[in-house]
mmCIF entry with sequence, helices, sheets and N, C-alpha, C, O atoms, coordinates in Angstrom:
data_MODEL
# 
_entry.id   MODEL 
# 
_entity.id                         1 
_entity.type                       polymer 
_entity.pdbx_number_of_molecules   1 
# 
_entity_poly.entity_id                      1 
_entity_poly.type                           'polypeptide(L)' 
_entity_poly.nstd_linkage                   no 
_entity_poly.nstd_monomer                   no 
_entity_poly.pdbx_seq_one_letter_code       
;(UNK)(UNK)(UNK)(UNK)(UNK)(UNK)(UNK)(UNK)(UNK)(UNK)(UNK)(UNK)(UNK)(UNK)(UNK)(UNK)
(UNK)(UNK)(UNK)(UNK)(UNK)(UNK)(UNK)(UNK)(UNK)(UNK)(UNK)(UNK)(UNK)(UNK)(UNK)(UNK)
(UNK)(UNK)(UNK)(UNK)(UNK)(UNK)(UNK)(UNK)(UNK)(UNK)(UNK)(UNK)(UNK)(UNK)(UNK)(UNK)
(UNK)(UNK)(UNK)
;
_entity_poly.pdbx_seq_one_letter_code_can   XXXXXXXXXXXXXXXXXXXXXXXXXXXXXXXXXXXXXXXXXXXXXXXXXXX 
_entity_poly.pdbx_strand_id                 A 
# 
loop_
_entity_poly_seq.entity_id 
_entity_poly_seq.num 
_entity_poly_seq.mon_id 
_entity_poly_seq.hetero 
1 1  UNK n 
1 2  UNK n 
1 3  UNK n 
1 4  UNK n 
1 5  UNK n 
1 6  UNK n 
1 7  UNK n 
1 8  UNK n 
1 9  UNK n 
1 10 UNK n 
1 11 UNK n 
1 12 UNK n 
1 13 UNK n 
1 14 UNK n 
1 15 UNK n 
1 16 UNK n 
1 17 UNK n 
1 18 UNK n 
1 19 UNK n 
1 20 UNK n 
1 21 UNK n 
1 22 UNK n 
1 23 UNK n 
1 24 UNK n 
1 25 UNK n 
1 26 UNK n 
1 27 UNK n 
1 28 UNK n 
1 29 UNK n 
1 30 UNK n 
1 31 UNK n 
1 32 UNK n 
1 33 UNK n 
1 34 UNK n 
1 35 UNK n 
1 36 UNK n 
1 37 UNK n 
1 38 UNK n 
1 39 UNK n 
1 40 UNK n 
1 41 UNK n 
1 42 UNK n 
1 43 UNK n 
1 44 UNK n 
1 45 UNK n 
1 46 UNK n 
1 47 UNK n 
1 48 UNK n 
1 49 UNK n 
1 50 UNK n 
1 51 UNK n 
# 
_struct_asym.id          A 
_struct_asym.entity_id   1 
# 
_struct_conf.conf_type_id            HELX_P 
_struct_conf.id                      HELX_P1 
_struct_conf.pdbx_PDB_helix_id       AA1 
_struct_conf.beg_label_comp_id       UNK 
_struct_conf.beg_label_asym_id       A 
_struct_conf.beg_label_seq_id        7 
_struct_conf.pdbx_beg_PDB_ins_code   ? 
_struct_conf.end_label_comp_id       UNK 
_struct_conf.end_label_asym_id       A 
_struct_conf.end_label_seq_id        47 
_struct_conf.pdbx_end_PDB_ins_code   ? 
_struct_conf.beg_auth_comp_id        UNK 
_struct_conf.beg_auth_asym_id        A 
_struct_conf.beg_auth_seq_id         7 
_struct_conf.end_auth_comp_id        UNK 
_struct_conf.end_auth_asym_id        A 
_struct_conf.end_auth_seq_id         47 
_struct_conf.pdbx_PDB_helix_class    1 
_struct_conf.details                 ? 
_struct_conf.pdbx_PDB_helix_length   41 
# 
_struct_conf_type.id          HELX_P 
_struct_conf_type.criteria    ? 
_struct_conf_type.reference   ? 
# 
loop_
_atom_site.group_PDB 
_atom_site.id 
_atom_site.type_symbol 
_atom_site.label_atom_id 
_atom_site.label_alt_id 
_atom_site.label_comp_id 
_atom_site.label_asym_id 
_atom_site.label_entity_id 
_atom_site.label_seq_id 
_atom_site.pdbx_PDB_ins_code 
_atom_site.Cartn_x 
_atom_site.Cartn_y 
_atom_site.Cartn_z 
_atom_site.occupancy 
_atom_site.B_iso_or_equiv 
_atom_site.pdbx_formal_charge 
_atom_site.auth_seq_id 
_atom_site.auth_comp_id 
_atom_site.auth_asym_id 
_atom_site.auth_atom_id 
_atom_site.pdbx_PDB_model_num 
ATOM 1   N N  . UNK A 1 1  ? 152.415 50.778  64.554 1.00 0.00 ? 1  UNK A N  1 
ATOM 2   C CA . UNK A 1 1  ? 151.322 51.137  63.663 1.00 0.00 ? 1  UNK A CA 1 
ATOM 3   C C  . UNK A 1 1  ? 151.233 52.664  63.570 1.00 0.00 ? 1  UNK A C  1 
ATOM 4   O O  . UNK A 1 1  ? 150.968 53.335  64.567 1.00 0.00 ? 1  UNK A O  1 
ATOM 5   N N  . UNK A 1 2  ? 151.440 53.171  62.453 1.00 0.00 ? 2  UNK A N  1 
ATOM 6   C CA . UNK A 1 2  ? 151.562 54.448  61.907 1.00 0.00 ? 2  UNK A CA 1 
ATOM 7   C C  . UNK A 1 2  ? 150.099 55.137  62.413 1.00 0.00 ? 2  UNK A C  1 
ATOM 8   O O  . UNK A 1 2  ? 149.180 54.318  62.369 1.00 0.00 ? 2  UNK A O  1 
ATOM 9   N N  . UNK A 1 3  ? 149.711 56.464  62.878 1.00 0.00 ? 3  UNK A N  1 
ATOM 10  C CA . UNK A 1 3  ? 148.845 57.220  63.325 1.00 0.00 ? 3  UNK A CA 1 
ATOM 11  C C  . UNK A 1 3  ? 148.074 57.670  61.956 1.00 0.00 ? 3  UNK A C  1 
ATOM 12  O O  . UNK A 1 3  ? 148.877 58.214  61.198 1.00 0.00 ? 3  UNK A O  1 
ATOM 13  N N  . UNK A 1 4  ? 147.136 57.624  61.573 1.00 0.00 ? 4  UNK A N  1 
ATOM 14  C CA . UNK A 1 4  ? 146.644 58.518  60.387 1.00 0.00 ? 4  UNK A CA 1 
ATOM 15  C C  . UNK A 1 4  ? 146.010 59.491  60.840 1.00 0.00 ? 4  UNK A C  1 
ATOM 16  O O  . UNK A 1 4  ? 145.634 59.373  62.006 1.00 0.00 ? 4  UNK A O  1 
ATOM 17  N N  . UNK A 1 5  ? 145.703 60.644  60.181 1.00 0.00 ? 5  UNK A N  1 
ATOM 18  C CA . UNK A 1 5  ? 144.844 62.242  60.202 1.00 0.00 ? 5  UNK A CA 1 
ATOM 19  C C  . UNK A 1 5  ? 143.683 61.590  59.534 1.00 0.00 ? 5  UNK A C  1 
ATOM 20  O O  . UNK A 1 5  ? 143.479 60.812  58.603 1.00 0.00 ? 5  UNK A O  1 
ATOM 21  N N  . UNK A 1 6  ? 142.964 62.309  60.495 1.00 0.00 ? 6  UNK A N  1 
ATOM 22  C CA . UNK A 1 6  ? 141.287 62.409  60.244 1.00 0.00 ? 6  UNK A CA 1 
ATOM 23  C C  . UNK A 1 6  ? 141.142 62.518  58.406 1.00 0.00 ? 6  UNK A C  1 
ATOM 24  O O  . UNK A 1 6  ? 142.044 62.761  57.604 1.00 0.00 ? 6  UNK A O  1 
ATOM 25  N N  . UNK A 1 7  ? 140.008 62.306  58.195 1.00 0.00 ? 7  UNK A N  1 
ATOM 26  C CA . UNK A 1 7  ? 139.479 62.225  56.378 1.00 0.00 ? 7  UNK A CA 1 
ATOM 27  C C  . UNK A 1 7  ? 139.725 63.535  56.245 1.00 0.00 ? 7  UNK A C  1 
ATOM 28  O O  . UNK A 1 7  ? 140.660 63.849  55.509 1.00 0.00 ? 7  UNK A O  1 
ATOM 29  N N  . UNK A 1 8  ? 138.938 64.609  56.930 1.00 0.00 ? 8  UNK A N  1 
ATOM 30  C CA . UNK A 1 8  ? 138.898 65.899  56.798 1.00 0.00 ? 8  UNK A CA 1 
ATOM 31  C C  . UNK A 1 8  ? 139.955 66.766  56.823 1.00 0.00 ? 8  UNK A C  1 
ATOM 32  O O  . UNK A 1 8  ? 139.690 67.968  56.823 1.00 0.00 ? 8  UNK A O  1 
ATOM 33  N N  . UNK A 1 9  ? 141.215 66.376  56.846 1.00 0.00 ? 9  UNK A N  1 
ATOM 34  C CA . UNK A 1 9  ? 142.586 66.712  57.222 1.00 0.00 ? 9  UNK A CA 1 
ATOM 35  C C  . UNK A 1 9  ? 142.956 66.753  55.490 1.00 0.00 ? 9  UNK A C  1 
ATOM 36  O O  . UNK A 1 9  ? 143.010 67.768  54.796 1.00 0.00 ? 9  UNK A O  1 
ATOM 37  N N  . UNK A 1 10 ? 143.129 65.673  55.157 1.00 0.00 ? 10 UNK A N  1 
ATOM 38  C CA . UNK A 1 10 ? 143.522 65.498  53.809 1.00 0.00 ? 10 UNK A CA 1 
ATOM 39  C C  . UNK A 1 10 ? 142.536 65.829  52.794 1.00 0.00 ? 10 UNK A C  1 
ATOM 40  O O  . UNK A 1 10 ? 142.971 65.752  51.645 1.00 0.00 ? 10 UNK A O  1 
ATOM 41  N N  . UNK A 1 11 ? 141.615 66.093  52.889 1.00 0.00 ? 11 UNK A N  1 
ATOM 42  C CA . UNK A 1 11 ? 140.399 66.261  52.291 1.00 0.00 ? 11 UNK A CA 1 
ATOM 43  C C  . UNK A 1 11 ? 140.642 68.133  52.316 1.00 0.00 ? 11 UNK A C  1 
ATOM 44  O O  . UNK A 1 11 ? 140.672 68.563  51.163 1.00 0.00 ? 11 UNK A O  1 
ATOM 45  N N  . UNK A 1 12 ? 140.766 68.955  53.112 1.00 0.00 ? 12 UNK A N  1 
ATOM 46  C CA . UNK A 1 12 ? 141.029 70.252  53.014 1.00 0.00 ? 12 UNK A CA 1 
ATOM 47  C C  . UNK A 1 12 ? 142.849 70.167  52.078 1.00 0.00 ? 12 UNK A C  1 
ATOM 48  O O  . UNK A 1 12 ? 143.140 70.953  51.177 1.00 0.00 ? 12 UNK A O  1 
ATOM 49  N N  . UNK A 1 13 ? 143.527 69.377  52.441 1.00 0.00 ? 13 UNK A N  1 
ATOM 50  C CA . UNK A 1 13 ? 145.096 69.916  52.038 1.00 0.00 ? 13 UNK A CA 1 
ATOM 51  C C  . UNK A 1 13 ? 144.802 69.825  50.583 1.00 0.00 ? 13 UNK A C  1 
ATOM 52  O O  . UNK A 1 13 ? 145.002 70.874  49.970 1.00 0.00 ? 13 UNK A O  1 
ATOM 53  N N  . UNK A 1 14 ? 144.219 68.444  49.637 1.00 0.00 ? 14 UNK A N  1 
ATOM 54  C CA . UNK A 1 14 ? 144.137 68.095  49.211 1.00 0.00 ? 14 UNK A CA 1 
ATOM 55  C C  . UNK A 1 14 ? 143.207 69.740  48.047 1.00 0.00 ? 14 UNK A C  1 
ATOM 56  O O  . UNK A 1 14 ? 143.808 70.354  47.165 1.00 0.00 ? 14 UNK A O  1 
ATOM 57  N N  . UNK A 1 15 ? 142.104 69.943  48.370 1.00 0.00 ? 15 UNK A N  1 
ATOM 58  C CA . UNK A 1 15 ? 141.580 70.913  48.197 1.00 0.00 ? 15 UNK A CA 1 
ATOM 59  C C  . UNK A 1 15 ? 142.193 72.515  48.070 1.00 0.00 ? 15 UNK A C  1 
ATOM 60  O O  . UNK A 1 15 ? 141.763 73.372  47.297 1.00 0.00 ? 15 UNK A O  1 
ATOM 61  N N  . UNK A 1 16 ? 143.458 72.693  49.169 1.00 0.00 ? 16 UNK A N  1 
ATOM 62  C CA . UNK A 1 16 ? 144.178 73.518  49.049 1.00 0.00 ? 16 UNK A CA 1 
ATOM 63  C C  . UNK A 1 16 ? 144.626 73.587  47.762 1.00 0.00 ? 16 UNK A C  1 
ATOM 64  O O  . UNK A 1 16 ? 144.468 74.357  46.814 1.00 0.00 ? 16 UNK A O  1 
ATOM 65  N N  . UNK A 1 17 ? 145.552 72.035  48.092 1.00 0.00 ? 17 UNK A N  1 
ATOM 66  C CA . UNK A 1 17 ? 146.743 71.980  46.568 1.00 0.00 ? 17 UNK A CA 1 
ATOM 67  C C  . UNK A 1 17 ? 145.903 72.325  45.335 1.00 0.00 ? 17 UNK A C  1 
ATOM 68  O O  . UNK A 1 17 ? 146.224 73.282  44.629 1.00 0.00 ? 17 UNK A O  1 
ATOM 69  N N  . UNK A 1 18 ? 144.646 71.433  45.012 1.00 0.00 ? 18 UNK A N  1 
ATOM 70  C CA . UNK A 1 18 ? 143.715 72.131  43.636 1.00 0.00 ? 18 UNK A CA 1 
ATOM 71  C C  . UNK A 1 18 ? 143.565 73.336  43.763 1.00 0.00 ? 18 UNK A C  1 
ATOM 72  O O  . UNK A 1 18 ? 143.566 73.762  42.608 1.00 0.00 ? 18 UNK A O  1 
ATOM 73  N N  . UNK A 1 19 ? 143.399 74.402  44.639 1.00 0.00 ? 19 UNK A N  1 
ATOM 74  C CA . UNK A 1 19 ? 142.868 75.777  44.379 1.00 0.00 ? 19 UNK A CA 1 
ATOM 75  C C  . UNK A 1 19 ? 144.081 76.491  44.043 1.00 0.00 ? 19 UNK A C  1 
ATOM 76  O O  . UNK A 1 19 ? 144.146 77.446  43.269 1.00 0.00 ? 19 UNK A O  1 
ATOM 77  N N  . UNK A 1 20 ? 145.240 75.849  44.815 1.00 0.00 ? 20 UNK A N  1 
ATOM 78  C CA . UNK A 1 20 ? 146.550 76.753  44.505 1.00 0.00 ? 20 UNK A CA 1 
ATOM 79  C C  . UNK A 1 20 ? 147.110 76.972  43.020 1.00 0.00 ? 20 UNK A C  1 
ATOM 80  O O  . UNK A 1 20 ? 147.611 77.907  42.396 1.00 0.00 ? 20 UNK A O  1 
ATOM 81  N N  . UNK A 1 21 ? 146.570 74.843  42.622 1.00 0.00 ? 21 UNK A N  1 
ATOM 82  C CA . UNK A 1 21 ? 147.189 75.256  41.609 1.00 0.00 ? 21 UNK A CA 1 
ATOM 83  C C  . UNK A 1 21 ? 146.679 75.801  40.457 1.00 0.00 ? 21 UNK A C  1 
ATOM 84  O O  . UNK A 1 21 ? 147.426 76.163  39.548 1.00 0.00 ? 21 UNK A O  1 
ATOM 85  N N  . UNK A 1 22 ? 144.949 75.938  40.376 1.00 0.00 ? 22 UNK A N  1 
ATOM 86  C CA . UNK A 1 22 ? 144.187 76.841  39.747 1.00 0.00 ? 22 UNK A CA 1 
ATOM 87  C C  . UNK A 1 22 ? 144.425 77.869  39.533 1.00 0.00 ? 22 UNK A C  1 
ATOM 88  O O  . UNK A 1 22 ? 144.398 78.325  38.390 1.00 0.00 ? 22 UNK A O  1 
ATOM 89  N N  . UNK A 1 23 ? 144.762 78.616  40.685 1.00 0.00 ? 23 UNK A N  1 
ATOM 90  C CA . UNK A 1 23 ? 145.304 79.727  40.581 1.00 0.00 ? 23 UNK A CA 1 
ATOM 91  C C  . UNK A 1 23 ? 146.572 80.577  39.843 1.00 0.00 ? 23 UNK A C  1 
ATOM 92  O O  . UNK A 1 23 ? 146.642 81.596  39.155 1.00 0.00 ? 23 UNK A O  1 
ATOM 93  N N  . UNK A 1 24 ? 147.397 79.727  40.298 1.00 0.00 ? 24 UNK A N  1 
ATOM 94  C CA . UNK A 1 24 ? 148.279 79.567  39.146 1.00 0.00 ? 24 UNK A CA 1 
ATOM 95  C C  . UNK A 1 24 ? 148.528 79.416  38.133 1.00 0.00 ? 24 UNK A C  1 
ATOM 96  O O  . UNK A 1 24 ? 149.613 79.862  37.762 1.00 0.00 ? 24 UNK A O  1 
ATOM 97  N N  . UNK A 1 25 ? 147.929 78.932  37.459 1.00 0.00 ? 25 UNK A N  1 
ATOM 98  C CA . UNK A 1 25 ? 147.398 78.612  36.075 1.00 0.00 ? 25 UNK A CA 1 
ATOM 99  C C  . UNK A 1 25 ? 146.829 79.381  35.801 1.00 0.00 ? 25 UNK A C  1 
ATOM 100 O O  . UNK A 1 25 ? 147.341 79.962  34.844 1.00 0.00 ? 25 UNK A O  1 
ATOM 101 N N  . UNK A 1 26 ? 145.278 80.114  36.343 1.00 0.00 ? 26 UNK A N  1 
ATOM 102 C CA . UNK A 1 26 ? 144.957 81.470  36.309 1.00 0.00 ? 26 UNK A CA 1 
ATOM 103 C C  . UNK A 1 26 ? 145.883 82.744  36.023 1.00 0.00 ? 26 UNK A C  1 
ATOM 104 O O  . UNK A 1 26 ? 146.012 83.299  34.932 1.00 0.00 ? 26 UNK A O  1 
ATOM 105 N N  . UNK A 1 27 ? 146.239 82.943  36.716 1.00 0.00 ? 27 UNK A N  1 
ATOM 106 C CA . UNK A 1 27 ? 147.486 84.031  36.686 1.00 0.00 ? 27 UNK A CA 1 
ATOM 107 C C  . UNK A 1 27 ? 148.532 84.135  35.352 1.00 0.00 ? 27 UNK A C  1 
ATOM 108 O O  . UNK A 1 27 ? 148.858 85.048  34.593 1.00 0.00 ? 27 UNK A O  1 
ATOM 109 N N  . UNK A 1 28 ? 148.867 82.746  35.479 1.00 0.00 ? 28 UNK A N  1 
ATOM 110 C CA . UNK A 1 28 ? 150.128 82.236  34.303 1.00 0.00 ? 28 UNK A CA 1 
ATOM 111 C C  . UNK A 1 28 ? 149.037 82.365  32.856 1.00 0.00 ? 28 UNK A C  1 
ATOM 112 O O  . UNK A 1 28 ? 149.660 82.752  31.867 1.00 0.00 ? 28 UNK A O  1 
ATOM 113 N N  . UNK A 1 29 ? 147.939 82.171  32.672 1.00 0.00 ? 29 UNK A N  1 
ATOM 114 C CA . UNK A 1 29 ? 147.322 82.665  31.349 1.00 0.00 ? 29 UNK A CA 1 
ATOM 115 C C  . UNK A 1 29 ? 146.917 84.219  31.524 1.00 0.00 ? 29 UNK A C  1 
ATOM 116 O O  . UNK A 1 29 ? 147.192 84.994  30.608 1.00 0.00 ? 29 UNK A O  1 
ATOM 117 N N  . UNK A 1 30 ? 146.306 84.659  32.621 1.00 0.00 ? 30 UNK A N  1 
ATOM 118 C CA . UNK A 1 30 ? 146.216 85.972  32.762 1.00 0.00 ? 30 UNK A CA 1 
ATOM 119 C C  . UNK A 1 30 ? 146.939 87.211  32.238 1.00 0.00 ? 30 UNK A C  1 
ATOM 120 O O  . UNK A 1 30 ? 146.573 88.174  31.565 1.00 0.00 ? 30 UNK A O  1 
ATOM 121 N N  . UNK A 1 31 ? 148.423 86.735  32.941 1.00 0.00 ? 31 UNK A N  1 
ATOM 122 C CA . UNK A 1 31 ? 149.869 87.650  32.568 1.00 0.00 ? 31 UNK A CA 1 
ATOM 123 C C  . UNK A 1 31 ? 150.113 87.460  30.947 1.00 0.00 ? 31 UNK A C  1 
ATOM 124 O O  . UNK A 1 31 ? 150.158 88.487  30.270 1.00 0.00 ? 31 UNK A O  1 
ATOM 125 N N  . UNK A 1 32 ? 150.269 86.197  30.313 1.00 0.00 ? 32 UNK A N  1 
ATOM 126 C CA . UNK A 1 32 ? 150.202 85.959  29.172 1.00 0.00 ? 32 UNK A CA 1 
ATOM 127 C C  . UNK A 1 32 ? 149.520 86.602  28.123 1.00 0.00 ? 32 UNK A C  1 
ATOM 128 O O  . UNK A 1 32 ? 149.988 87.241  27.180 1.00 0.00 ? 32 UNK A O  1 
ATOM 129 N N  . UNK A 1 33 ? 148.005 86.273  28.499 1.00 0.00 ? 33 UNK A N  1 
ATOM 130 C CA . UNK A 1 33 ? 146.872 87.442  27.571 1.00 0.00 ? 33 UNK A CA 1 
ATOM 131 C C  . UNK A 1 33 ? 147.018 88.792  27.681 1.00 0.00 ? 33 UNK A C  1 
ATOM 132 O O  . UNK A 1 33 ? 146.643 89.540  26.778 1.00 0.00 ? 33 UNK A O  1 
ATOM 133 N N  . UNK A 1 34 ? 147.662 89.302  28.971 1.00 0.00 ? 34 UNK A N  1 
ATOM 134 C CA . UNK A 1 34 ? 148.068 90.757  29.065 1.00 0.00 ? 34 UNK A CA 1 
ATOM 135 C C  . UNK A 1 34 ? 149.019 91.097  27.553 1.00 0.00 ? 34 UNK A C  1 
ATOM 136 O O  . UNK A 1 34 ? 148.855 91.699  26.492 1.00 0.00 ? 34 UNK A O  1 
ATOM 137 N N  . UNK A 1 35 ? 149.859 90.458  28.101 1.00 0.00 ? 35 UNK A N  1 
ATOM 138 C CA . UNK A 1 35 ? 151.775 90.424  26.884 1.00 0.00 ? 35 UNK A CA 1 
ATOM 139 C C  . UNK A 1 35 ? 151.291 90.680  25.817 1.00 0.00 ? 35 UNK A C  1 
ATOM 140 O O  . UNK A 1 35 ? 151.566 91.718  25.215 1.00 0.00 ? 35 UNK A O  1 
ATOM 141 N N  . UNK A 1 36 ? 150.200 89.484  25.220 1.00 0.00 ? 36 UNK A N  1 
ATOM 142 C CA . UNK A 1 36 ? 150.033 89.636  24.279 1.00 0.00 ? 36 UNK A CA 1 
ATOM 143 C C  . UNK A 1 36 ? 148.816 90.633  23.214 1.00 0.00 ? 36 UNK A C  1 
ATOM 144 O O  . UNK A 1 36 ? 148.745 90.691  21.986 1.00 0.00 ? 36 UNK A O  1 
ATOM 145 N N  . UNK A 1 37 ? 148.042 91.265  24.192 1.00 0.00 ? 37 UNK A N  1 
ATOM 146 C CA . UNK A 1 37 ? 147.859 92.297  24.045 1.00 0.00 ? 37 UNK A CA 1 
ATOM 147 C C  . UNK A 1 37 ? 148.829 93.454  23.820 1.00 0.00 ? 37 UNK A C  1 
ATOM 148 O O  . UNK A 1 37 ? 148.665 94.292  22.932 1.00 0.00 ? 37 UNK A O  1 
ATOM 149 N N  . UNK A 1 38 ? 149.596 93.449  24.465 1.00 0.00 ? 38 UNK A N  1 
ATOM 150 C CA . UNK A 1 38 ? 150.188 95.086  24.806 1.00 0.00 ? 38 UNK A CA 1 
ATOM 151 C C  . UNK A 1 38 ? 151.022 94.836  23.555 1.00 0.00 ? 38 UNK A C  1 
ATOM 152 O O  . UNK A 1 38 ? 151.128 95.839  22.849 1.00 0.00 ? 38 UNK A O  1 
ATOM 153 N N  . UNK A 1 39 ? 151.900 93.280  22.916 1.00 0.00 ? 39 UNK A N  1 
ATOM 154 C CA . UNK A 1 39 ? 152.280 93.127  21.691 1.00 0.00 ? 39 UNK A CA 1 
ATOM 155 C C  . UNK A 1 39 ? 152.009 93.661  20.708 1.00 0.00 ? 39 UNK A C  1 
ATOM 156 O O  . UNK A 1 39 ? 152.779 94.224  19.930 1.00 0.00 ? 39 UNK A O  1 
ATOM 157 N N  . UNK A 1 40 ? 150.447 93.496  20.608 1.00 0.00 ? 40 UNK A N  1 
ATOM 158 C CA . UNK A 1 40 ? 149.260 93.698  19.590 1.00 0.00 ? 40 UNK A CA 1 
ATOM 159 C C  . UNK A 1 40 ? 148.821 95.074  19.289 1.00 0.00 ? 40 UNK A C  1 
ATOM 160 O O  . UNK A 1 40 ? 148.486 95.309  18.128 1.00 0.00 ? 40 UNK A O  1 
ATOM 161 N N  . UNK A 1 41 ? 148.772 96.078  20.223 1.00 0.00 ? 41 UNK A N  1 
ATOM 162 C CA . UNK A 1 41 ? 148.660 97.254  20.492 1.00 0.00 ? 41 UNK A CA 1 
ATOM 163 C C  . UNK A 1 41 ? 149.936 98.022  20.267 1.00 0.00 ? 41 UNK A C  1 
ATOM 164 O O  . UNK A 1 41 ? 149.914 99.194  19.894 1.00 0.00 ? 41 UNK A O  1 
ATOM 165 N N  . UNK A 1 42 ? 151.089 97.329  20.504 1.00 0.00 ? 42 UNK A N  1 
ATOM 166 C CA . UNK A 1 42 ? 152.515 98.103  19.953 1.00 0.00 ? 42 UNK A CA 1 
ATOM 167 C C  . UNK A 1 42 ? 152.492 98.338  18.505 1.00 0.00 ? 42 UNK A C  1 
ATOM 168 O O  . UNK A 1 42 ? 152.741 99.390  17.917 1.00 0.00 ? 42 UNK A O  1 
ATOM 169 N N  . UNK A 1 43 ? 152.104 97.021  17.943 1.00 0.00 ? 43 UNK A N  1 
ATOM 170 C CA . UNK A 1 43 ? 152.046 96.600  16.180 1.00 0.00 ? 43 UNK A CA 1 
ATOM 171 C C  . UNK A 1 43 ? 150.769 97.921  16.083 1.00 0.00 ? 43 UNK A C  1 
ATOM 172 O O  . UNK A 1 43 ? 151.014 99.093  15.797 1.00 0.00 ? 43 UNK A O  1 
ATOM 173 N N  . UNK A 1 44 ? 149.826 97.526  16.303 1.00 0.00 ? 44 UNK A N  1 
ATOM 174 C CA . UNK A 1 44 ? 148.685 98.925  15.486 1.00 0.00 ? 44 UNK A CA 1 
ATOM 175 C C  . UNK A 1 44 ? 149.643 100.179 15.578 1.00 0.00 ? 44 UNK A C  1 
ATOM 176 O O  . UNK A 1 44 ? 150.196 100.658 14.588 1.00 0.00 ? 44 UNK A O  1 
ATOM 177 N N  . UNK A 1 45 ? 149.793 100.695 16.946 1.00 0.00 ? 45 UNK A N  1 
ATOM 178 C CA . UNK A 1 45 ? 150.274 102.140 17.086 1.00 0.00 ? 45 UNK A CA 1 
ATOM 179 C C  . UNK A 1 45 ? 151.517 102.235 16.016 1.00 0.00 ? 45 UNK A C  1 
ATOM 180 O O  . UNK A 1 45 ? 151.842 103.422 16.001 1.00 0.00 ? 45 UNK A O  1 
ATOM 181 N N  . UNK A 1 46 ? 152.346 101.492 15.118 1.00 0.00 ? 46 UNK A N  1 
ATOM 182 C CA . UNK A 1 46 ? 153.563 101.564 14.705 1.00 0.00 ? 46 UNK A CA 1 
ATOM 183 C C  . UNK A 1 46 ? 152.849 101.250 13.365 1.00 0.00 ? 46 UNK A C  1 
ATOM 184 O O  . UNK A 1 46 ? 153.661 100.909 12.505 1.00 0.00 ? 46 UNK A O  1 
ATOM 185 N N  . UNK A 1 47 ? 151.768 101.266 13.009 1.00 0.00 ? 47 UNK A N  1 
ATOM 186 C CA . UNK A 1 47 ? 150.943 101.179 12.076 1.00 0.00 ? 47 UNK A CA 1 
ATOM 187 C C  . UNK A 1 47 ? 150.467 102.304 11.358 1.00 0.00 ? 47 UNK A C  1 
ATOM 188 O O  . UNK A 1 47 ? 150.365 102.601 10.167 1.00 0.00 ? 47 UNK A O  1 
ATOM 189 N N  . UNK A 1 48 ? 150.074 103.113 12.999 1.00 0.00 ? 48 UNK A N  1 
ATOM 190 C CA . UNK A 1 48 ? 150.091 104.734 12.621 1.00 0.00 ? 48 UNK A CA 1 
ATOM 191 C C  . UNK A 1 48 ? 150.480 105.475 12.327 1.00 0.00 ? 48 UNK A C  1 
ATOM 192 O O  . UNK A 1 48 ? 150.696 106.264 13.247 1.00 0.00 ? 48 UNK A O  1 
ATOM 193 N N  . UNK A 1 49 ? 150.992 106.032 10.748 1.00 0.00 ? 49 UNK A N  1 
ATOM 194 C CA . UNK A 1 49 ? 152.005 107.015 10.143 1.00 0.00 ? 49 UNK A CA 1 
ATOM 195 C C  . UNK A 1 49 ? 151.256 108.375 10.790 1.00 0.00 ? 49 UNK A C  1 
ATOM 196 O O  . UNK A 1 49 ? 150.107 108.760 10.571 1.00 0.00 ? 49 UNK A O  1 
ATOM 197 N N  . UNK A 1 50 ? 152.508 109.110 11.854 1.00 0.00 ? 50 UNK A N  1 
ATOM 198 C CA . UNK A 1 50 ? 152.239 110.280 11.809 1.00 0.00 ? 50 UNK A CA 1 
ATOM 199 C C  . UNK A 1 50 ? 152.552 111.558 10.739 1.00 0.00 ? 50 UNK A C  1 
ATOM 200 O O  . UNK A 1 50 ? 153.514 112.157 11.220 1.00 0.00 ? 50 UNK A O  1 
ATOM 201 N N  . UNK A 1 51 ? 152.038 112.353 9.219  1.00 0.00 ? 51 UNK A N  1 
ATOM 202 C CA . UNK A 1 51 ? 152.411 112.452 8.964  1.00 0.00 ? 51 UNK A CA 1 
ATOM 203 C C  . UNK A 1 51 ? 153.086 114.269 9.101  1.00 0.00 ? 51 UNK A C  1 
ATOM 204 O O  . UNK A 1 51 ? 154.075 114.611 8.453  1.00 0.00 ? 51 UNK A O  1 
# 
């Protein structure tokens, strides 16, 4: 008969894995909205005829 871990065992890992992968996802749109800013900001400045 296999040993099981306490509720609270899996109940924190479990909790880990959601925050990690929040985070991640965080980040991965974060970096994204950056890009596409700095995209956006390349296009205006090349907008700007110096004359």
């Amino acid at each position: 008969m296999p040993q099981m871990s306490p509720l609270w065992w899996e109940l924190l890992y479990i909790m880990f894995i959601l925050l990690f992968m929040i985070m991640m996802i965080i980040i991965y749109y974060n970096k994204n909205y950056k890009y596409k800013n700095n995209i956006i900001s390349k296009k205006i400045n090349q907008l700007n005829w110096k004359w």
